[in-house]
C-alpha positions as CSV (number, residue, x, y, z in Angstrom):
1,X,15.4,-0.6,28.9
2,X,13.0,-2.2,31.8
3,X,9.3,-1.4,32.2
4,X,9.8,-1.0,36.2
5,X,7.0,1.8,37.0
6,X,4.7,0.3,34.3
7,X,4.1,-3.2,35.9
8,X,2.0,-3.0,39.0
9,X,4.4,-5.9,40.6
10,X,7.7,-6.9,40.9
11,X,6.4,-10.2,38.7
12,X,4.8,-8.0,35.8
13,X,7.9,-6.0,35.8
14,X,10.4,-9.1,35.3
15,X,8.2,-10.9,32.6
16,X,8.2,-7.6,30.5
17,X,12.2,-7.5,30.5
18,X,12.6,-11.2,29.6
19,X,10.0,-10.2,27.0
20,X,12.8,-7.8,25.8
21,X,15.4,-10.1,26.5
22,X,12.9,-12.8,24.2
23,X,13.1,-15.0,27.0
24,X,9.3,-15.3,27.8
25,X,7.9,-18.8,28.5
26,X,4.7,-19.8,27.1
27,X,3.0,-19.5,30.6
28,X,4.7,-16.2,30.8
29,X,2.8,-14.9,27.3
30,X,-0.2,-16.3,28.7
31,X,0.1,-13.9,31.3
32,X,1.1,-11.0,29.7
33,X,-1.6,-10.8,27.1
34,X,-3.9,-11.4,29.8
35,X,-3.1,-8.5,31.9
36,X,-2.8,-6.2,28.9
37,X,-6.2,-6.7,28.2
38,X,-7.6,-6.5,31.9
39,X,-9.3,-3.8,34.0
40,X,-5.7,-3.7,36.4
41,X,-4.0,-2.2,33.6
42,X,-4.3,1.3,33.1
43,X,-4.5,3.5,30.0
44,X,-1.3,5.5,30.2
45,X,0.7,2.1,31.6
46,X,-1.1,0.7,28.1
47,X,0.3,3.3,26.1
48,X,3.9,2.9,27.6
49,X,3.6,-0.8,27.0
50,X,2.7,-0.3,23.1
51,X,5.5,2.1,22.6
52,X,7.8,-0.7,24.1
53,X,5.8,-3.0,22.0
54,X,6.3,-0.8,19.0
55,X,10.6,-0.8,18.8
56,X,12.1,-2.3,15.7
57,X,14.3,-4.7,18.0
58,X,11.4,-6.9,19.4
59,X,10.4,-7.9,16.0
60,X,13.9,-10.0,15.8
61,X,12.8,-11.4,19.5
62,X,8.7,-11.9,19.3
63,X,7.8,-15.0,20.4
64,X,5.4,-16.8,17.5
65,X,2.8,-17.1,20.3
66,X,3.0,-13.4,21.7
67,X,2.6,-12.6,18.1
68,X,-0.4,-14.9,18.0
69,X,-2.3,-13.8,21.3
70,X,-1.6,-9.8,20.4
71,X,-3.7,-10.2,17.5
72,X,-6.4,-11.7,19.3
73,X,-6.3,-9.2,22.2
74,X,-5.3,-6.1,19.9
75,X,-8.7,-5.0,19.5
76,X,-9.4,-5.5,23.4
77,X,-6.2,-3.1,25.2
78,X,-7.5,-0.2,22.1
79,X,-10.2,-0.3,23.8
80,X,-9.0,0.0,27.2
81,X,-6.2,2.8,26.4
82,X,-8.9,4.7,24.7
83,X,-11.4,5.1,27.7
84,X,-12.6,8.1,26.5
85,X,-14.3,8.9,23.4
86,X,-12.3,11.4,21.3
87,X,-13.1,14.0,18.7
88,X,-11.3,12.9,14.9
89,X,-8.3,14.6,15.7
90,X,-7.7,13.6,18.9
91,X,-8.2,9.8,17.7
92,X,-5.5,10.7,15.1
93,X,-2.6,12.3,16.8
94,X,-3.3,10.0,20.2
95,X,0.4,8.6,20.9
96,X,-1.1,5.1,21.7
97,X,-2.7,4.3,18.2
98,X,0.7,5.2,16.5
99,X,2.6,2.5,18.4
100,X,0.2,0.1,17.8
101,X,0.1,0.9,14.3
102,X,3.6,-0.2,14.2
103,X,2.7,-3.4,15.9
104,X,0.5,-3.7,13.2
105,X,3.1,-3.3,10.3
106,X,6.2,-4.5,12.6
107,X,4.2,-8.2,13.8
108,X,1.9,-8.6,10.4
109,X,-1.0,-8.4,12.7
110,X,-4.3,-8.4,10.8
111,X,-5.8,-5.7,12.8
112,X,-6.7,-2.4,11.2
113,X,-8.1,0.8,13.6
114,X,-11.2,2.4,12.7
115,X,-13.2,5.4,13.4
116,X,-16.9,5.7,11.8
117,X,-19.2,8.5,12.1
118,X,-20.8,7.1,14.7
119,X,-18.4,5.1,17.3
120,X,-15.1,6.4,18.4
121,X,-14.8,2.8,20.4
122,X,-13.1,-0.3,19.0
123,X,-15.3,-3.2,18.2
124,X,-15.1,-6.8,18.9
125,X,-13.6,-8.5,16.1
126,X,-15.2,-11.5,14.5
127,X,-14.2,-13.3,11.5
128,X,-15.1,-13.1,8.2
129,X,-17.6,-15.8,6.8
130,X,-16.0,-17.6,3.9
131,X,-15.9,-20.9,1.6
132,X,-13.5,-22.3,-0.6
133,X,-9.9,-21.5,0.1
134,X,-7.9,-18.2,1.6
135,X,-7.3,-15.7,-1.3
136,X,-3.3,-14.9,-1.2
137,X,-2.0,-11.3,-1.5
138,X,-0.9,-10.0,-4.8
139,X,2.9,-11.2,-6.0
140,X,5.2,-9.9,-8.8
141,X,4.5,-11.0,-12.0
142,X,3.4,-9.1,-15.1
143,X,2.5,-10.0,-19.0
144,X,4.8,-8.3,-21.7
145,X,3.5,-7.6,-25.1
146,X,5.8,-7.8,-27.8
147,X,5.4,-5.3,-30.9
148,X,4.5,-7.9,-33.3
149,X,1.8,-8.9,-30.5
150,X,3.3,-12.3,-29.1
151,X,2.7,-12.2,-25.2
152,X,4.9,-13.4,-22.2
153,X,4.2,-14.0,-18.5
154,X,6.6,-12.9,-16.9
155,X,6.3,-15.0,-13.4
156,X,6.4,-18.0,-15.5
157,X,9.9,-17.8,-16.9
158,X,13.1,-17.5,-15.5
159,X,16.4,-15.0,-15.7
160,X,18.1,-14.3,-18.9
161,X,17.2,-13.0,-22.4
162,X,13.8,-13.1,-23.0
163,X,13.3,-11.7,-26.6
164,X,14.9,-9.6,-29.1
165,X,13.1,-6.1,-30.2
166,X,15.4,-4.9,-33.7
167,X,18.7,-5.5,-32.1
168,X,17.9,-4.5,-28.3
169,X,17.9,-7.6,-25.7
170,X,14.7,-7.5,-23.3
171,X,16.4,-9.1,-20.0
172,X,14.7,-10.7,-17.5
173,X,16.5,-10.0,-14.0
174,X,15.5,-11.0,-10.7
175,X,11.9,-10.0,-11.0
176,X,12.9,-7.1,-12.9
177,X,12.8,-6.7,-17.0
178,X,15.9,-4.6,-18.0
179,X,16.6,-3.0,-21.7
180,X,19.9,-3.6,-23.0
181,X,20.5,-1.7,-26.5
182,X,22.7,-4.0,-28.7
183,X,25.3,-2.7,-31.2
184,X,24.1,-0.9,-34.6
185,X,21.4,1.1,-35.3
186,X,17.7,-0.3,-33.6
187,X,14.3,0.0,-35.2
188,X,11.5,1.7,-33.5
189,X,9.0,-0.7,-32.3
190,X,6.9,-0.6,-28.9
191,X,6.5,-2.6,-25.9
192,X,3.2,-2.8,-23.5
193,X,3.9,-4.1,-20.1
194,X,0.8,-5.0,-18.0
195,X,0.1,-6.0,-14.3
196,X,-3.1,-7.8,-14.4
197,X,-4.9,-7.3,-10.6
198,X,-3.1,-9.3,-8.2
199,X,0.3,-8.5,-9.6
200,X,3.3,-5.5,-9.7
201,X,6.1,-5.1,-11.3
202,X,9.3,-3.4,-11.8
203,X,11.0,-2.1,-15.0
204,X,13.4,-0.3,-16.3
205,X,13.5,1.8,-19.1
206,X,15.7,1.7,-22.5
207,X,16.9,5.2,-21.2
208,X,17.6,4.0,-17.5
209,X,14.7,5.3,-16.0
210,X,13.2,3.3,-13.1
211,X,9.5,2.2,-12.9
212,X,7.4,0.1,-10.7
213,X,4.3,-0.8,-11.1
214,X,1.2,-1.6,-8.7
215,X,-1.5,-3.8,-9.7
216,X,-4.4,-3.6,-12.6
217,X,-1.6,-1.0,-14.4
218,X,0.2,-0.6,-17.5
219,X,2.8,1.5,-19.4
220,X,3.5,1.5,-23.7
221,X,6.7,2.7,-24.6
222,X,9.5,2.3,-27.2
223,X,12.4,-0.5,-26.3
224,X,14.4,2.5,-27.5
225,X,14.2,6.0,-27.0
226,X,14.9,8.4,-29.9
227,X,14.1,11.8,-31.2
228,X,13.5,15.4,-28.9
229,X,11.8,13.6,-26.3
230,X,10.8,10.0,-24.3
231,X,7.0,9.6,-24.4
232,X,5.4,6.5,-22.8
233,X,1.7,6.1,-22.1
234,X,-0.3,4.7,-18.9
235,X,-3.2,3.2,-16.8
236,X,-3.2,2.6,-13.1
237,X,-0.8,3.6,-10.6
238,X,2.9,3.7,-11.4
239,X,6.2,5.5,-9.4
240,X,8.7,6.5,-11.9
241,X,12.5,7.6,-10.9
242,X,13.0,9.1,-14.3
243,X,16.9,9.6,-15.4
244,X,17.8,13.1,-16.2
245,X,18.2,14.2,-19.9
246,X,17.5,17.7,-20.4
247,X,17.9,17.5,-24.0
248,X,14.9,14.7,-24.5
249,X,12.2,15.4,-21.6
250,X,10.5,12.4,-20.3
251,X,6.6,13.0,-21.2
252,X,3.6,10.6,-19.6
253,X,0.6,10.3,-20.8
254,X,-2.3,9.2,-19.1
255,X,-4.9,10.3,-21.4
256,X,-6.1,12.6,-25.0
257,X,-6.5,15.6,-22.1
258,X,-3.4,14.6,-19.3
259,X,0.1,14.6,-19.8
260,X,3.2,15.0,-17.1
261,X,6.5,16.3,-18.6
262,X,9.8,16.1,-16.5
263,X,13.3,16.6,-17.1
264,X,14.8,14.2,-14.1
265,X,12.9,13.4,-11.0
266,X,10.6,11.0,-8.6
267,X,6.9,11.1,-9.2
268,X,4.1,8.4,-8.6
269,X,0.4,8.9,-10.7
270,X,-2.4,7.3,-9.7
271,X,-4.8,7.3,-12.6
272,X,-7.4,3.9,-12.1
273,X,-10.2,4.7,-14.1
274,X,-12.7,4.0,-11.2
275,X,-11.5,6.8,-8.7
276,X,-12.5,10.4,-8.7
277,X,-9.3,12.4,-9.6
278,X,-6.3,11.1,-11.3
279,X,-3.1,12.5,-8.9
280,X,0.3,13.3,-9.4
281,X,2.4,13.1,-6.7
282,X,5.5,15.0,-6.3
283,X,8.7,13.2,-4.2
284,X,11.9,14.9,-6.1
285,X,12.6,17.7,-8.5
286,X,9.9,19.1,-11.0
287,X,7.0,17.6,-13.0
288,X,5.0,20.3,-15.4
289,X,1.1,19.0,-15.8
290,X,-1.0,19.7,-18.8
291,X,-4.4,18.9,-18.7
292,X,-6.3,20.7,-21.6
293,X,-4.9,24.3,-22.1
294,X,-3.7,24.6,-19.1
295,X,-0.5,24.0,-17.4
296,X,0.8,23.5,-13.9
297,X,4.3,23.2,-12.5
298,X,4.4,21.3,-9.1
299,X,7.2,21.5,-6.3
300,X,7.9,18.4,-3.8
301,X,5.6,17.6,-1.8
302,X,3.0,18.7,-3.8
303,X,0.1,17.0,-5.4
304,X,-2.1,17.6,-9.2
305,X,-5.1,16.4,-9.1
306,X,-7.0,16.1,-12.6
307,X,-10.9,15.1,-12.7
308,X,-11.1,11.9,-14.2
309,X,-14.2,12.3,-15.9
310,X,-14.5,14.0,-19.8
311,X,-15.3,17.3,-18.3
312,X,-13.6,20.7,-18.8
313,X,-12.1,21.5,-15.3
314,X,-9.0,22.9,-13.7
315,X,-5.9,21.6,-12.4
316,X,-5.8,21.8,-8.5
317,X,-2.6,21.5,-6.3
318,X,-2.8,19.8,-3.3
319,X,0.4,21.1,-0.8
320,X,2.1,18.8,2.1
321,X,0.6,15.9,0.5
322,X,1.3,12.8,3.1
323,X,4.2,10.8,0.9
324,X,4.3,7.9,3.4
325,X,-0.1,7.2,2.3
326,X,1.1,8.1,-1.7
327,X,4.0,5.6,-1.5
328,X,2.7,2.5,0.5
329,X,1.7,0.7,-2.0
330,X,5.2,0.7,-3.5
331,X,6.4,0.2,0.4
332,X,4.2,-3.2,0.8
333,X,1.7,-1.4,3.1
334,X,-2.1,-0.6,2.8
335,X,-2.2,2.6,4.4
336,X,-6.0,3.5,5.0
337,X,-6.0,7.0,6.2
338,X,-9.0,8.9,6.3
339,X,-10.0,6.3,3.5
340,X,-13.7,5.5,3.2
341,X,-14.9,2.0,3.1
342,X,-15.7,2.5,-0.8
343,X,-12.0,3.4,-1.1
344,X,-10.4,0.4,0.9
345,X,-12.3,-1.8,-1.1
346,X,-11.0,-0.7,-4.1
347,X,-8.0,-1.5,-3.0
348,X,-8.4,-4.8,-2.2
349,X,-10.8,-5.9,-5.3
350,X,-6.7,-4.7,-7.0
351,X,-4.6,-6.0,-5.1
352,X,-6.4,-9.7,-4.0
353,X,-8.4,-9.9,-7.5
354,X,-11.5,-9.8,-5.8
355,X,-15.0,-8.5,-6.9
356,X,-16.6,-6.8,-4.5
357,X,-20.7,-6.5,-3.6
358,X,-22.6,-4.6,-1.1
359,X,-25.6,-6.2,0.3
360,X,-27.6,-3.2,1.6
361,X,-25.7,0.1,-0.2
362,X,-22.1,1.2,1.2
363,X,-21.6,1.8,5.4
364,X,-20.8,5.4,5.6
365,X,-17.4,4.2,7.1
366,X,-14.1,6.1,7.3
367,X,-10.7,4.4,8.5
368,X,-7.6,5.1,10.1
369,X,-4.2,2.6,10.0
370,X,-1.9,0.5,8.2
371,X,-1.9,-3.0,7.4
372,X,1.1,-5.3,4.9
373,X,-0.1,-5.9,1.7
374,X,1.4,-9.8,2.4
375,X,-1.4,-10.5,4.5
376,X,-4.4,-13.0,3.5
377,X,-7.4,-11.3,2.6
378,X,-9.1,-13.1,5.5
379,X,-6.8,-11.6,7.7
380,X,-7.3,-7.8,6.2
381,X,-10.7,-8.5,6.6
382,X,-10.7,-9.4,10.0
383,X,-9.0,-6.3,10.8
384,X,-11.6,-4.3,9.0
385,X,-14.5,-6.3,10.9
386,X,-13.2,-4.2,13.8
387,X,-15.6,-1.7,12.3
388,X,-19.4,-1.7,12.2
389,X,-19.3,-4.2,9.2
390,X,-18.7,-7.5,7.9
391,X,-17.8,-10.1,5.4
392,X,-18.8,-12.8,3.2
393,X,-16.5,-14.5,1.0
394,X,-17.7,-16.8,-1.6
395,X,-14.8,-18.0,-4.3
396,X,-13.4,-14.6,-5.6
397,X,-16.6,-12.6,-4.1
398,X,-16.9,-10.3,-1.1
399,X,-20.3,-9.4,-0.1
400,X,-19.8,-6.5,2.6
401,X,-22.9,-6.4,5.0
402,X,-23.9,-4.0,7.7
């Protein structure tokens, strides 16, 4: 692979294969951000350099200082391959803003592309205004109640057996707490695992069933299964890979209204008390949702959506629900698709433990992009100053102003 009909000289052409090669010398980086950023270059040479740009392979050969000098000049060549303004849907499909959009995730850049309702054209980026220190992303970690109430933090303690629940071993494994039923007959008693905000977690269940858990979430259950059916109970956001039992359905339930039965299959709610709907998102098999008196069966793909306020309301399915946005979170990406500003910032008050104020009432903004959820908030937040807004951070406080 050479870019030989891209460069507009023999020069150009040579320092973009030793870029592929990782053989670029600091000068040579130098150069090369330079130009991509100039008037010389031209929008579809842009977009053939970001798809280069974009492979896997190059993220085992980046330079540190290519890596460095793309994030400064990111914001700079969007603007130059997208001359034009463009209508939503152009913006969305445009070739060019996918491969950079896998810069993004493949480099860690803290970049994020936007599109408001009033601009269609990047803006500068300027950093965030902020005292104290950085705020790290959210880590694993999570805080197990035991049935007779004791608590453990769980990224405080290492693996091994952890406790004893009436003759079933709670093992902690590599970041993972694993039931392990021990001979004779076990008692009934209940377990409540909770991520606070700025924590996830993954568990498995007594019966084998797989769950992972984003932050500000939890999940009650039994450290052993008995009876006609396995019912836990939950807040938040969770992805369950449930095993298959046909004689004992697995049953969630999210509140006195909202349940979601399933036999075997792959499912993620969402049910944060602070958003509009609570959703169930369909990846494998069947789920059944029952939300009052009425009941709905969804397919893969497929998405329930239940009001989250008290009221009395019907179920509605949502078909070709975009998977990739329902499962990021699990994935280690913030995926901010057609997200509004209100919405992103939910986001980030969960995952960075953050409280967040608006100075002057909420920028009617909507994004479009992907960032890693390992980033620093300042670095998120520099991507999202792209936009027609900024930042103030004070301790554990974001003020968002116009």
């Amino acid at each position: 692979m050479n870019f030989h009909g891209v460069a507009s000289s023999p020069d150009k052409s040579s320092i973009f294969n030793r870029l592929l090669e990782g053989e670029l010398s600091p000068q040579e980086t130098k150069e090369l951000v330079e130009w991509l950023g100039s008037e010389e270059l031209d929008p579809q040479a842009a977009e053939s350099i970001l798809k280069q740009l974009s492979q896997p392979i190059i993220r085992e050969q980046i330079d540190p200082a290519l890596k460095a000098a793309l994030e400064s000049k990111l914001p700079l060549i969007l603007a130059r391959t997208q001359s034009e303004p463009t209508n939503r849907i152009a913006f969305l499909r445009s070739p060019w803003l996918r491969y950079a959009a896998a810069i993004i995730i493949l480099f860690g850049i803290g970049a994020l592309f936007f599109l408001n309702r009033s601009s269609n054209r990047a803006k500068k980026v300027t950093p965030p205004v902020a005292s104290g220190k950085d705020i790290a992303p959210g880590k694993d970690g999570a805080i197990l109640t035991l049935e007779d109430g004791r608590t453990m933090t769980l990224d405080s303690l290492g693996n091994g057996v952890i406790a004893n629940q009436n003759g079933t071993n709670v093992i902690l494994k590599n970041g993972q707490l694993i039931y392990e039923k021990g001979a004779g007959e076990s008692k009934i008693a209940y377990n409540t695992m909770t991520t606070p905000r700025g924590r996830q977690f993954q568990l498995v269940l007594p019966d084998g069933s797989k769950v992972w858990m984003n932050a500000a979430s939890s999940i009650h259950y039994p450290v052993v299964f008995t009876g006609k059916e396995r019912i836990v109970e939950v807040t938040g956001e969770l992805y369950f890979e449930v095993a298959k039992n046909e004689k004992m359905p697995f049953k969630v339930k999210v509140n006195d209204d909202t349940q979601i039965e399933v036999i075997g299959t792959h499912f993620n709610i969402n049910s944060y008390s602070n958003e509009a709907t609570i959703n169930t998102s369909l990846l494998e098999g069947s789920v059944k949702i029952t939300h009052g008196n009425e009941k709905v069966i969804l397919k893969p793909g497929q998405q329930g959506q239940v009001p989250n306020a008290l009221v009395q309301s019907s179920i509605k399915v949502v078909p070709d629900v975009d998977m990739d946005k329902v499962m990021a979170w699990k994935n280690g990406v913030f995926n901010f698709e057609d997200a509004s500003l209100e919405e992103v910032m939910r986001q980030l008050e969960r995952w960075y433990d953050i409280e967040v104020k608006y100075e002057k009432g909420v920028p009617p903004l909507e994004f479009v992009g992907k960032m890693g959820r390992d980033l620093k908030l300042s670095e998120v937040l520099r991507g999202l100053e792209v936009s027609e807004v900024h930042f103030t951070v004070e301790g554990k406080i974001v003020i968002v102003k116009p």
